[in-house]
PDB file with one MODEL, atoms N, CA, C and O in Angstrom:
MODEL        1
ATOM      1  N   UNK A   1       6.561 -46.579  -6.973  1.00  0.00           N
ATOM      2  CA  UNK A   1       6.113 -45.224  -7.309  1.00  0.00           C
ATOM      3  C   UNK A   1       5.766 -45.207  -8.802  1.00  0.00           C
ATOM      4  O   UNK A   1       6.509 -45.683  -9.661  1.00  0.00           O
ATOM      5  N   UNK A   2       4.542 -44.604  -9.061  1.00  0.00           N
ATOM      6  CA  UNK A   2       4.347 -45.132 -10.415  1.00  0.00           C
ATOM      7  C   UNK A   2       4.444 -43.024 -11.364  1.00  0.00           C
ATOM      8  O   UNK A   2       4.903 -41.959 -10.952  1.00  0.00           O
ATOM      9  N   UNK A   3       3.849 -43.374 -12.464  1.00  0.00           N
ATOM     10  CA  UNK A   3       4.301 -42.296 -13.528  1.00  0.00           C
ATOM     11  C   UNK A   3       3.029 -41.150 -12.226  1.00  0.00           C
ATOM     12  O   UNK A   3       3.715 -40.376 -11.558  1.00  0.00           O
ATOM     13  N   UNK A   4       2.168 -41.091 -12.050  1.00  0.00           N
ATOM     14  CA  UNK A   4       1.719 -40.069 -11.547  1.00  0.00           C
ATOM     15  C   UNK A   4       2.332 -39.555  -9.841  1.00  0.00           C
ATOM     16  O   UNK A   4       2.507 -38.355  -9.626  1.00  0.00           O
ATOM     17  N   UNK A   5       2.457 -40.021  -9.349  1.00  0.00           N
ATOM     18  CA  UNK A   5       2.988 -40.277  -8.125  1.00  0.00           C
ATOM     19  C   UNK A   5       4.618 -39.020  -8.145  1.00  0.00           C
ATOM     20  O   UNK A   5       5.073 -38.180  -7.368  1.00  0.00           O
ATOM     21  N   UNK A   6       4.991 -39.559  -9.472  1.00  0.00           N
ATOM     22  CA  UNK A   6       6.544 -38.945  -9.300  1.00  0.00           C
ATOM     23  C   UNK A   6       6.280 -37.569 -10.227  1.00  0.00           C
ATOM     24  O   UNK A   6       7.276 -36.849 -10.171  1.00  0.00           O
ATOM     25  N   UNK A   7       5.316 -37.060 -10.983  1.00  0.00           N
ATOM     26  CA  UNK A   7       4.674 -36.089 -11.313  1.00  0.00           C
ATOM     27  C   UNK A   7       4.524 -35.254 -10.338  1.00  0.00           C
ATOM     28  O   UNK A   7       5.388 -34.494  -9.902  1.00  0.00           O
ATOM     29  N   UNK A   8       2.964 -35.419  -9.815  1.00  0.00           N
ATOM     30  CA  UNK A   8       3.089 -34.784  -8.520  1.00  0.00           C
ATOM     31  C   UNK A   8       4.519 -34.511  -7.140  1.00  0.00           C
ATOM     32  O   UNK A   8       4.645 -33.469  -6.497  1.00  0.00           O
ATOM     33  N   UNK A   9       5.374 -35.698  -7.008  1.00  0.00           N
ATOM     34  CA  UNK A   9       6.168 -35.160  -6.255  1.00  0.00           C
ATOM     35  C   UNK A   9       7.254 -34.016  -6.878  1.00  0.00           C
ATOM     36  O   UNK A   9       7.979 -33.356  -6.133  1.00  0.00           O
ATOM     37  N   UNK A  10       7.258 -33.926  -7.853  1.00  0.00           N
ATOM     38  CA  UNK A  10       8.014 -32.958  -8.806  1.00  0.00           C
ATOM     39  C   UNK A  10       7.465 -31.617  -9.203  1.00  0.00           C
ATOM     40  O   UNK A  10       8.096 -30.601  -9.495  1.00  0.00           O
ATOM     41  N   UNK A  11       6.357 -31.783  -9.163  1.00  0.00           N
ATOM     42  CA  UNK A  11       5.425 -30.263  -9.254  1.00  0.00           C
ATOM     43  C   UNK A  11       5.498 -29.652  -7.544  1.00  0.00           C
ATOM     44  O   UNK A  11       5.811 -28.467  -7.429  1.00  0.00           O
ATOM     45  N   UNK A  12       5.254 -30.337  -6.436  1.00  0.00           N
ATOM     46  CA  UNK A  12       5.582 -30.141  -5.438  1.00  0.00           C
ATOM     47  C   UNK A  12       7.127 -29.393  -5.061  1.00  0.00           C
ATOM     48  O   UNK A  12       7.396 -28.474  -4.287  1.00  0.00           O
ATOM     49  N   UNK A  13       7.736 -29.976  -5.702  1.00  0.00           N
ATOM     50  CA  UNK A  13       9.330 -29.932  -5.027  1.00  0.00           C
ATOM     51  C   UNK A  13       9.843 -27.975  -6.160  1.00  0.00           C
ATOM     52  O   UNK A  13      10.414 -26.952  -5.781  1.00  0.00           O
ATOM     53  N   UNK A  14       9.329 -28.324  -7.312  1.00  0.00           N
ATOM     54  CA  UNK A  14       9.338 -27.119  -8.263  1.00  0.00           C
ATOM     55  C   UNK A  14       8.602 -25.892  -7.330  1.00  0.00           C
ATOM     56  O   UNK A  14       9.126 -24.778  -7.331  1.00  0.00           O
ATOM     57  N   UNK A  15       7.271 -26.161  -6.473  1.00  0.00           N
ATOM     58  CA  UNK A  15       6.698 -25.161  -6.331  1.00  0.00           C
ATOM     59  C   UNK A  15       7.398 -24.504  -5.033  1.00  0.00           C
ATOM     60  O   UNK A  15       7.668 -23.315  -4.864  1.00  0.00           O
ATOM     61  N   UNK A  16       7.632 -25.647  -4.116  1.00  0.00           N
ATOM     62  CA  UNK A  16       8.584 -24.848  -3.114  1.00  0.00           C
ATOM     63  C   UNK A  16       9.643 -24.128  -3.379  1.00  0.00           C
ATOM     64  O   UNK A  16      10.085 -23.494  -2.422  1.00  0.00           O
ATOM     65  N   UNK A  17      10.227 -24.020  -4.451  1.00  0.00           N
ATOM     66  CA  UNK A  17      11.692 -23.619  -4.704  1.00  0.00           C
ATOM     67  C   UNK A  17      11.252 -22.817  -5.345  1.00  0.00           C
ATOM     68  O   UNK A  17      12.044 -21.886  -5.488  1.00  0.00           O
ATOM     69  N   UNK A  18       9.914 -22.625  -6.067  1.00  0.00           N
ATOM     70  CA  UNK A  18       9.492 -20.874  -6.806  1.00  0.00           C
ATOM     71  C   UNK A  18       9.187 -20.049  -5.275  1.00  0.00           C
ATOM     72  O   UNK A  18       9.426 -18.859  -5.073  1.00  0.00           O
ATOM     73  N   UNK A  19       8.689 -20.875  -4.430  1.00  0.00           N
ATOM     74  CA  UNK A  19       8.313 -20.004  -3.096  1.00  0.00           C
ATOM     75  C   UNK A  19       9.699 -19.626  -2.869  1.00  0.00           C
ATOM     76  O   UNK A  19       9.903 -18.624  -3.554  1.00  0.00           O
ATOM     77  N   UNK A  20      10.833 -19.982  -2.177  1.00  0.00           N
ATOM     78  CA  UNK A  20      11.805 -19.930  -2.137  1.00  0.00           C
ATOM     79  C   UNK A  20      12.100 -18.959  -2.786  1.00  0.00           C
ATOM     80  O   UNK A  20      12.159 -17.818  -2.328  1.00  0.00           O
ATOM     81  N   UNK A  21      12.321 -19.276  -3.922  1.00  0.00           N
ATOM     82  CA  UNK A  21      13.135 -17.939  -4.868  1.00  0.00           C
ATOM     83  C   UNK A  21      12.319 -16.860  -4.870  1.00  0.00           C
ATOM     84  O   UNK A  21      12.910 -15.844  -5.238  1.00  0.00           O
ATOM     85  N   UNK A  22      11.086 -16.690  -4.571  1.00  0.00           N
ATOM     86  CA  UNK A  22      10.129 -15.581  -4.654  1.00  0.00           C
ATOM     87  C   UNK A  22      10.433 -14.607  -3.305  1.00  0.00           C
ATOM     88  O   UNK A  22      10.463 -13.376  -3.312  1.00  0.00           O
ATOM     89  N   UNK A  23      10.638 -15.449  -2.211  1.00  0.00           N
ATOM     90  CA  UNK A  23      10.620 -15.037  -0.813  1.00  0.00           C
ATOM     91  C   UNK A  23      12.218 -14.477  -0.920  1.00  0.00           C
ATOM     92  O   UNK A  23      12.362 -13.405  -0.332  1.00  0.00           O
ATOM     93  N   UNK A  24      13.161 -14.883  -1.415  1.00  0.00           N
ATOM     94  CA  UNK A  24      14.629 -14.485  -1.175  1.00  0.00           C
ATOM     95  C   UNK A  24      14.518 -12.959  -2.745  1.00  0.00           C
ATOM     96  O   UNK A  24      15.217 -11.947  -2.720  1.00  0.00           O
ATOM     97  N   UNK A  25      13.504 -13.278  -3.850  1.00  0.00           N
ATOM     98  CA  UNK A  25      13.594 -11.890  -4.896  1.00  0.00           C
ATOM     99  C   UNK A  25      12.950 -10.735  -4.044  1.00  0.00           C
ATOM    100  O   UNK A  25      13.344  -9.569  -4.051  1.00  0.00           O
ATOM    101  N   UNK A  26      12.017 -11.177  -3.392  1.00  0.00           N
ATOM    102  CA  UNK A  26      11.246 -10.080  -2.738  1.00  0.00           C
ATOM    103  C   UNK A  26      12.221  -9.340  -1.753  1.00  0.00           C
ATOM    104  O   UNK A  26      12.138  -8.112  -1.759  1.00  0.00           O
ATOM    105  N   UNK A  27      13.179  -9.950  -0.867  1.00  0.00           N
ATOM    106  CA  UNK A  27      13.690  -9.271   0.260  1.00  0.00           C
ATOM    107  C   UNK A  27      15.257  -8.540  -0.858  1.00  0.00           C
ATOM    108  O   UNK A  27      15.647  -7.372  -0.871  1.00  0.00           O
ATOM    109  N   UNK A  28      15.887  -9.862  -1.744  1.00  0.00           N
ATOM    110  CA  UNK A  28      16.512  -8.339  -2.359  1.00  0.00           C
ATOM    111  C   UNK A  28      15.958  -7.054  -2.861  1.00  0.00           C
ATOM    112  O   UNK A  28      16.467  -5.934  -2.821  1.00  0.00           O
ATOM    113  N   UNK A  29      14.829  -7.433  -3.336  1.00  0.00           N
ATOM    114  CA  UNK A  29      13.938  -6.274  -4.091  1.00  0.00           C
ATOM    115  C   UNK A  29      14.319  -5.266  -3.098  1.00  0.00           C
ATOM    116  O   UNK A  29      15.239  -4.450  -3.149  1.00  0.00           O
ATOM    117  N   UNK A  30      13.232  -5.521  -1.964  1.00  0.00           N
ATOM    118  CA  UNK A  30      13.001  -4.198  -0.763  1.00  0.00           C
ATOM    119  C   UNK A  30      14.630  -3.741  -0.295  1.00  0.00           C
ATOM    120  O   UNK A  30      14.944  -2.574  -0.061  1.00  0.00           O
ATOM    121  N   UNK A  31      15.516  -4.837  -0.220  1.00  0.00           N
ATOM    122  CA  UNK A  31      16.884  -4.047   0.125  1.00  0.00           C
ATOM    123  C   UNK A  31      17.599  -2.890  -1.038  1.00  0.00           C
ATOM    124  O   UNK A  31      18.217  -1.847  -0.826  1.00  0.00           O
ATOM    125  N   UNK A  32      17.179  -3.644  -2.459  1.00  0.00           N
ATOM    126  CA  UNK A  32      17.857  -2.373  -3.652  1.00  0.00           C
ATOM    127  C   UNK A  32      16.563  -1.491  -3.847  1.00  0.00           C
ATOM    128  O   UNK A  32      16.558  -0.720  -4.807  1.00  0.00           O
ATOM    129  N   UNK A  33      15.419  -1.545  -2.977  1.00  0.00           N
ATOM    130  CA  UNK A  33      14.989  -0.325  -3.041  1.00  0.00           C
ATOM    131  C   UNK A  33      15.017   0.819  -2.014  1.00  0.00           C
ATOM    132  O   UNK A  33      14.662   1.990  -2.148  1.00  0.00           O
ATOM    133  N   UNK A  34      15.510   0.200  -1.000  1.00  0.00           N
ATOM    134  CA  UNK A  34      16.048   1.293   0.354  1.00  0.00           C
ATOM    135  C   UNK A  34      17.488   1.391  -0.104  1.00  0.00           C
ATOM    136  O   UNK A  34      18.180   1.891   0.783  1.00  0.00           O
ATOM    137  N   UNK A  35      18.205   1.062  -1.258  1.00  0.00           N
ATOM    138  CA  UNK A  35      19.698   1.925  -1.500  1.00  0.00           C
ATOM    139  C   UNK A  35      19.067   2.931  -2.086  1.00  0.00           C
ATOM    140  O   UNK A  35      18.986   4.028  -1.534  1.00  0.00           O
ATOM    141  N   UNK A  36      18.519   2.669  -3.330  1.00  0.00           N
ATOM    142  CA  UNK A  36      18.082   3.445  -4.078  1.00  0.00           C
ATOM    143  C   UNK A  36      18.034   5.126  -3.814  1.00  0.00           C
ATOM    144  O   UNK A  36      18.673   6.114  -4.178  1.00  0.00           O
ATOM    145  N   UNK A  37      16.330   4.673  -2.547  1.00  0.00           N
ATOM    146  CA  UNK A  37      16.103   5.689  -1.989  1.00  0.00           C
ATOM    147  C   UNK A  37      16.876   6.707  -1.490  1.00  0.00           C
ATOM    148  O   UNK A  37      16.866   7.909  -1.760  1.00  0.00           O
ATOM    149  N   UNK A  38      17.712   5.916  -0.542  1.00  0.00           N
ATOM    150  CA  UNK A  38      18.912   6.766   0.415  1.00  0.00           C
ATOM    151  C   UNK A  38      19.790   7.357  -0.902  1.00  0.00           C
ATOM    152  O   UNK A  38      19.980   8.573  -0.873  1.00  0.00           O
ATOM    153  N   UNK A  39      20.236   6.762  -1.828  1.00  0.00           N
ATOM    154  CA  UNK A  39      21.176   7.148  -2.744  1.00  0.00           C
ATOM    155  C   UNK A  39      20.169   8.640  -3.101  1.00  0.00           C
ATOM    156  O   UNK A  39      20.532   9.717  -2.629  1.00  0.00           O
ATOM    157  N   UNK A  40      19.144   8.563  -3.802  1.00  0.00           N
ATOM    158  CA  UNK A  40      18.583   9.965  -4.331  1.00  0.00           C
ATOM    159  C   UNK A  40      18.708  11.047  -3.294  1.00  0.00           C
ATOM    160  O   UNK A  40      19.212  12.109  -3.659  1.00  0.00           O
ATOM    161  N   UNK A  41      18.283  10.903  -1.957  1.00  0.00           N
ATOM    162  CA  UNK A  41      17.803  11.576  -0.853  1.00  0.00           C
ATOM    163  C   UNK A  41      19.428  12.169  -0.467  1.00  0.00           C
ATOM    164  O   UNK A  41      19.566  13.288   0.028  1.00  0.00           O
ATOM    165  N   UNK A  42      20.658  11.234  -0.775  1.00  0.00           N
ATOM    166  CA  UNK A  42      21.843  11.826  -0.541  1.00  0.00           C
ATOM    167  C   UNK A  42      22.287  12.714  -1.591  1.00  0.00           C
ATOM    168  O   UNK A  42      22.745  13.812  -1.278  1.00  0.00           O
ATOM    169  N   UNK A  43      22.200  12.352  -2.837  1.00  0.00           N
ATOM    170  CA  UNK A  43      22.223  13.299  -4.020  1.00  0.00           C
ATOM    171  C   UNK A  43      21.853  14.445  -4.089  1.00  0.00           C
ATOM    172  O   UNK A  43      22.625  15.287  -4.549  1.00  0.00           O
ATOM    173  N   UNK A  44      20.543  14.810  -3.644  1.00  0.00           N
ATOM    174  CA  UNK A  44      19.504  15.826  -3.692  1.00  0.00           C
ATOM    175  C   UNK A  44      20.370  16.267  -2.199  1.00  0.00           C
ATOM    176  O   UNK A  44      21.558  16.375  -2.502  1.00  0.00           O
ATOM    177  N   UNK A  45      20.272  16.400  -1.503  1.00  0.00           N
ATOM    178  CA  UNK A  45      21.428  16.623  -0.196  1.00  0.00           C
ATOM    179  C   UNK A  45      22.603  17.171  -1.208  1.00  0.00           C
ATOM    180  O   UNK A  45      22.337  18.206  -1.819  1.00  0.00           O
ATOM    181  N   UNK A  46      23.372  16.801  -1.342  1.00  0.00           N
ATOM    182  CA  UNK A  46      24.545  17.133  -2.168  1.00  0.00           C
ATOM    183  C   UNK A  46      24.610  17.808  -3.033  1.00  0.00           C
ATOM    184  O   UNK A  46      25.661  18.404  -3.272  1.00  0.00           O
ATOM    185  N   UNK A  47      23.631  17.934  -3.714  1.00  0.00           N
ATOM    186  CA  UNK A  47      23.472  18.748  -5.067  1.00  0.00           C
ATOM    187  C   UNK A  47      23.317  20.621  -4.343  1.00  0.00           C
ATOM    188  O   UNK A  47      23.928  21.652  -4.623  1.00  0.00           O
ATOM    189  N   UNK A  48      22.058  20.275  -3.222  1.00  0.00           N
ATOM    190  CA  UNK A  48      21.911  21.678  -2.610  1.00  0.00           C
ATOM    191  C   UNK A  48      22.984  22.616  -2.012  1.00  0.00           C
ATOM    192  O   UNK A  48      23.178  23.826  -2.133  1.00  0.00           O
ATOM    193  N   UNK A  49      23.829  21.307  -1.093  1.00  0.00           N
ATOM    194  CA  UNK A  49      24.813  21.960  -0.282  1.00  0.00           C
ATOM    195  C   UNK A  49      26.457  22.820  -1.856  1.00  0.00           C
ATOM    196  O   UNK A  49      27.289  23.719  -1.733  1.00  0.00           O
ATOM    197  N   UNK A  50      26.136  21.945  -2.948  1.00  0.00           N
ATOM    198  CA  UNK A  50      27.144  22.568  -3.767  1.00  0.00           C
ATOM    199  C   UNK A  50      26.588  23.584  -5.025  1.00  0.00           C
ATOM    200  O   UNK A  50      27.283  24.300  -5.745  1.00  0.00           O
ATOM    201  N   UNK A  51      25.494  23.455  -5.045  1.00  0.00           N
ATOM    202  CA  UNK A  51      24.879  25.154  -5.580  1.00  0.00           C
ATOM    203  C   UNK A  51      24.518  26.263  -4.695  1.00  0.00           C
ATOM    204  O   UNK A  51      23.925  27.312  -4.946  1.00  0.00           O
ATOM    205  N   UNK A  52      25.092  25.718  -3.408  1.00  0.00           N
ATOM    206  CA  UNK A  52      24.571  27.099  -2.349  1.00  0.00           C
ATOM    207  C   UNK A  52      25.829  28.114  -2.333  1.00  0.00           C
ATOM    208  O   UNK A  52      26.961  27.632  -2.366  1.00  0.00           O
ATOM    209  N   UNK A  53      25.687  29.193  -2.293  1.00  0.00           N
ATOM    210  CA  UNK A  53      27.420  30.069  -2.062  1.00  0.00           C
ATOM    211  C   UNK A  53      26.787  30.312  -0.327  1.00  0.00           C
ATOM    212  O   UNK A  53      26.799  31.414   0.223  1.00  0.00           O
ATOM    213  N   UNK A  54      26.283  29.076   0.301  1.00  0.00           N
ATOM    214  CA  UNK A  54      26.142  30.139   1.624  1.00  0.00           C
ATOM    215  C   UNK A  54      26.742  29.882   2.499  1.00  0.00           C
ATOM    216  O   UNK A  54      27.461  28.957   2.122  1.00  0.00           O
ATOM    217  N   UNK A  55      26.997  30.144   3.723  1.00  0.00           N
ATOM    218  CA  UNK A  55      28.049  29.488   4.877  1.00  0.00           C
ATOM    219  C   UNK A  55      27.393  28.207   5.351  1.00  0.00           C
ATOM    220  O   UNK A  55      26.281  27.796   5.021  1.00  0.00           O
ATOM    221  N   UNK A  56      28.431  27.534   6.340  1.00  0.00           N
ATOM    222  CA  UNK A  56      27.891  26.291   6.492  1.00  0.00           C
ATOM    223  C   UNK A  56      26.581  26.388   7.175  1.00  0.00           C
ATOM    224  O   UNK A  56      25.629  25.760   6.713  1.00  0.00           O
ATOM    225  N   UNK A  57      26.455  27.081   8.182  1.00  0.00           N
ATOM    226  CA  UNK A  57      24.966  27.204   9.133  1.00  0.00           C
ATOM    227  C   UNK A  57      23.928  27.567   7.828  1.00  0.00           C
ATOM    228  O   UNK A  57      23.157  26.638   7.586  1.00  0.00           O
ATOM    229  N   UNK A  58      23.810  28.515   7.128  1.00  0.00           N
ATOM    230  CA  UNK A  58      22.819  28.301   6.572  1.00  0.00           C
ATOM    231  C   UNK A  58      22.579  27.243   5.676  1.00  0.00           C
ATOM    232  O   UNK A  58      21.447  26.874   5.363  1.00  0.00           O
ATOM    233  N   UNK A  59      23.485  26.817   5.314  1.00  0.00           N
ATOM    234  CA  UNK A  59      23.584  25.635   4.196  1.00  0.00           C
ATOM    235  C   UNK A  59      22.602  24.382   5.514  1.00  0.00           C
ATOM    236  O   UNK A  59      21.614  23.714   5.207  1.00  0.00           O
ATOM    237  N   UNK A  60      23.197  24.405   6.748  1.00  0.00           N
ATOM    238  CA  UNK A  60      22.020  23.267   7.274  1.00  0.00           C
ATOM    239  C   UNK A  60      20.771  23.985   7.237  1.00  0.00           C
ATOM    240  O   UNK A  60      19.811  23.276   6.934  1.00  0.00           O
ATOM    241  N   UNK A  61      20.502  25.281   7.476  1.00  0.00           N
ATOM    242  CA  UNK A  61      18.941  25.131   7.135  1.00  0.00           C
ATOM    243  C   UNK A  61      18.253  25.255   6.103  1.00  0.00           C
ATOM    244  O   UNK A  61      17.033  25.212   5.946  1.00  0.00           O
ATOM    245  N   UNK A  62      19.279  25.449   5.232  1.00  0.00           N
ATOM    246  CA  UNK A  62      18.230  25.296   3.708  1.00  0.00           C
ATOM    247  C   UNK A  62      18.140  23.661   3.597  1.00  0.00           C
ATOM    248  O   UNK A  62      17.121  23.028   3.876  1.00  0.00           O
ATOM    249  N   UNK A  63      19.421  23.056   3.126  1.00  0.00           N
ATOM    250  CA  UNK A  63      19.248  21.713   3.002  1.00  0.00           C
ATOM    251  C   UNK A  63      18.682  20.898   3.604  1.00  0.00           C
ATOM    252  O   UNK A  63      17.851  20.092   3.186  1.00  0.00           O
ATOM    253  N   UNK A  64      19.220  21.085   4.988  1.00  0.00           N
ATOM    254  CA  UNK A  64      18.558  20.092   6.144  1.00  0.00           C
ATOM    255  C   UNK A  64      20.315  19.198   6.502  1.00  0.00           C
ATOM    256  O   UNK A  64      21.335  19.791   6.151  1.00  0.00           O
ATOM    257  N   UNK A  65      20.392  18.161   7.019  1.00  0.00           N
ATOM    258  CA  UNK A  65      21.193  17.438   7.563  1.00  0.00           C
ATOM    259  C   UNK A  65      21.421  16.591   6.307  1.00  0.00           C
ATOM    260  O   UNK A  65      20.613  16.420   5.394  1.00  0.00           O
ATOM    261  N   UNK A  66      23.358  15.805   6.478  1.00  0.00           N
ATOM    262  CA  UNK A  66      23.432  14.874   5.502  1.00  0.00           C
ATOM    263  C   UNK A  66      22.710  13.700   5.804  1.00  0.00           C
ATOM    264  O   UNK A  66      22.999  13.134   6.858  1.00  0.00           O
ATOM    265  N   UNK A  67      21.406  12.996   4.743  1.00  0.00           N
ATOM    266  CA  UNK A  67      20.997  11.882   5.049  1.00  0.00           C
ATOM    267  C   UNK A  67      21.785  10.775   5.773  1.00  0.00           C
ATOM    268  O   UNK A  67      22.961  11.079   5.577  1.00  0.00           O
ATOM    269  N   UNK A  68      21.750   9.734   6.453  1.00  0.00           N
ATOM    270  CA  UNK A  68      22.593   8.337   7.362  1.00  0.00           C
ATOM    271  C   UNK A  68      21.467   7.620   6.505  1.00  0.00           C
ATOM    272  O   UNK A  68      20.281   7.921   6.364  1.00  0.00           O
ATOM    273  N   UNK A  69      22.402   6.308   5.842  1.00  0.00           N
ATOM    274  CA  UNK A  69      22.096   5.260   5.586  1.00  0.00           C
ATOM    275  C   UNK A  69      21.247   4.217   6.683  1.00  0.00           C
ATOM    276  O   UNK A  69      20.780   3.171   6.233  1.00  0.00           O
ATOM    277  N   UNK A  70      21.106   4.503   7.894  1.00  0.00           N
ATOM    278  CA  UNK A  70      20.390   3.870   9.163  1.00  0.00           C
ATOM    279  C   UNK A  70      19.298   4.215   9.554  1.00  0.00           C
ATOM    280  O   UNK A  70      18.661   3.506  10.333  1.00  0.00           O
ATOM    281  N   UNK A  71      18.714   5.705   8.977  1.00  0.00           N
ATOM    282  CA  UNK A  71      17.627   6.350   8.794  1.00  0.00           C
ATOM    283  C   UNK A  71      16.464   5.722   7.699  1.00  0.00           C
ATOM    284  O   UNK A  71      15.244   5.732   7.861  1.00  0.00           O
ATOM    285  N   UNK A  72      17.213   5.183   6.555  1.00  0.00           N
ATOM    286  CA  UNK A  72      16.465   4.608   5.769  1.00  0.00           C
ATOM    287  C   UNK A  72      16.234   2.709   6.090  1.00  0.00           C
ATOM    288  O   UNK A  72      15.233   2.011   5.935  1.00  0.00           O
ATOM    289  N   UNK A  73      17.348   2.425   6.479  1.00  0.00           N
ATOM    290  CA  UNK A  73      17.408   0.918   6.883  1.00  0.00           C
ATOM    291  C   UNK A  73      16.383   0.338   7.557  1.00  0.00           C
ATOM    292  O   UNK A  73      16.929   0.188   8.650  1.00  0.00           O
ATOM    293  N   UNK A  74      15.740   0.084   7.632  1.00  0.00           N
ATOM    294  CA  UNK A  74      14.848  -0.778   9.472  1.00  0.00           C
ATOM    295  C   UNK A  74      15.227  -1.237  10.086  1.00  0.00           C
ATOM    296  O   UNK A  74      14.572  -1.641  11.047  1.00  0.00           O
TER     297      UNK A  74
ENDMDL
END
């Protein structure tokens, strides 16, 4: 195996493992951006139901329902 040979197999072996790490940043990405989401969407939920003075029934129809983390999940 001479000096170019082991070049190329090394630029090779580097590029799979940026694929790699690209393919495993991307899927954490999309997972801390569906906490995210659900986290605001529960907040904003929460925030309404404790500035309301109203009973519980109306408190569901102003607010709406407490967000589920399984709603946002896929």
């Amino acid at each position: 195996m001479d000096n170019k040979d082991a070049i190329v197999f090394s630029v090779l072996v580097i590029g799979i493992l940026c694929l790699f790490a690209g393919v495993i940043g991307m899927n954490y990405w999309d997972a801390q951006q569906v906490r995210v989401m659900y986290q605001q969407a529960y907040a904003k939920n929460m925030d309404c139901r404790s500035d309301s003075k109203r009973s519980i029934y109306e408190v569901e129809k102003v607010c709406g329902p407490v967000p589920k983390f399984d709603d946002y999940n896929d």
